[in-house]
N, C-alpha and C positions, 0 to 999 in steps of 0.2 A: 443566511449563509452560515451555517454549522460547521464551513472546513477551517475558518479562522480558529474555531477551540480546538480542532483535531491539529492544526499544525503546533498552533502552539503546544500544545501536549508532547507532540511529536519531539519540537527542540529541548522543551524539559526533559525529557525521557533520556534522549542521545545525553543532553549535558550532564542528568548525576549517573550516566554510565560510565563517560568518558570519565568525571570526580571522582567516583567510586575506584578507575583503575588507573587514576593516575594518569592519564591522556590528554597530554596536551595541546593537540591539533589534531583535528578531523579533516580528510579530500572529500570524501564524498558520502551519503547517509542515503541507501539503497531501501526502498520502500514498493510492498506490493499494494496495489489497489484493486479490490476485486471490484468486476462489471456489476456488483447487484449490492455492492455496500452503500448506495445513495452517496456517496460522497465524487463529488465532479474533479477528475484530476486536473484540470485547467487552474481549476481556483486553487488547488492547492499551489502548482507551480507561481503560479501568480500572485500568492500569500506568505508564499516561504521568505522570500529575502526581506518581507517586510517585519514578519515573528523571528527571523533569524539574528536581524538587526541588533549590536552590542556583545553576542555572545559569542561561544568557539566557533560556532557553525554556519557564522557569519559571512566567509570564504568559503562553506564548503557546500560543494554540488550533491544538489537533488536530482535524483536518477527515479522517475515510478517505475515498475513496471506493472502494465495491464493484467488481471488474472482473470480468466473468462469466467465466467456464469454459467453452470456447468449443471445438469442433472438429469437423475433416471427414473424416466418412467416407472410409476408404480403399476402400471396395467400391460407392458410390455418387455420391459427391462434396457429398453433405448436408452445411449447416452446421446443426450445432445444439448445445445447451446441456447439458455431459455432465451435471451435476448434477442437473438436472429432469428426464432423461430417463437416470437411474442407468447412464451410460457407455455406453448402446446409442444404435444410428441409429435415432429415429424412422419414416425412411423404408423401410429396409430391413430394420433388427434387427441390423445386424451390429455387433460388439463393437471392431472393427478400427478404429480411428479416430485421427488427428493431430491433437493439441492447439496449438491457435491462440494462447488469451489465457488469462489467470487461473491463472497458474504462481508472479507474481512478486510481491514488496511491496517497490516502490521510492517512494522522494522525489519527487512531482511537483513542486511549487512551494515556495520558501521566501516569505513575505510580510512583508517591509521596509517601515517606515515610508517616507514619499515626503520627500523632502530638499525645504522648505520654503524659497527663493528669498527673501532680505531684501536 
């Protein structure tokens, strides 16, 4: 199981950004997971509060969102979805294809309380 070092990573990452700018508290640490990056989002959620454990991010919600496995045909110029369609072109059948999205699991958003104006 490879996602315990990716979460962990994950919390480091968030925590010397939050240090770096002076951030005290984090709500929520929005993350894309793409369908072809081998990494299982189950385990992630299921890993987070236990890597998150001591630190800012402790209380704060993990949000994935899914990002499809996307590519185009190199023999037809089809986009479509390798997973649902087990790495063949729908259109033509062929196997030969350039993958577009759903490679990566990076950090989309960090969510900051809003600095309250007295």
């Amino acid at each position: 199981m490879h996602e315990i070092g990716i979460v962990r990573q994950l919390v480091r990452t968030v925590s010397a950004f939050a240090e770096e700018n002076h951030v005290s508290e984090i709500h929520e640490v929005i993350v894309d997971c793409g369908e072809l990056s081998l990494i299982i989002p189950e385990y992630v959620e299921e890993l987070y509060p236990v890597a998150a454990k001591g630190s800012l991010l402790e209380n704060a919600k993990l949000t994935l969102h899914i990002v499809p496995g996307l590519a185009e045909c190199d023999d037809c110029d089809e986009i479509f979805n390798v997973i649902e369609h087990k790495g063949c072109c729908p259109n033509c059948g062929s196997f030969e294809k350039t993958v577009l999205s759903g490679k990566d699991f990076t950090i989309r958003e960090i969510v900051v309380p809003e600095k309250s104006e007295t």
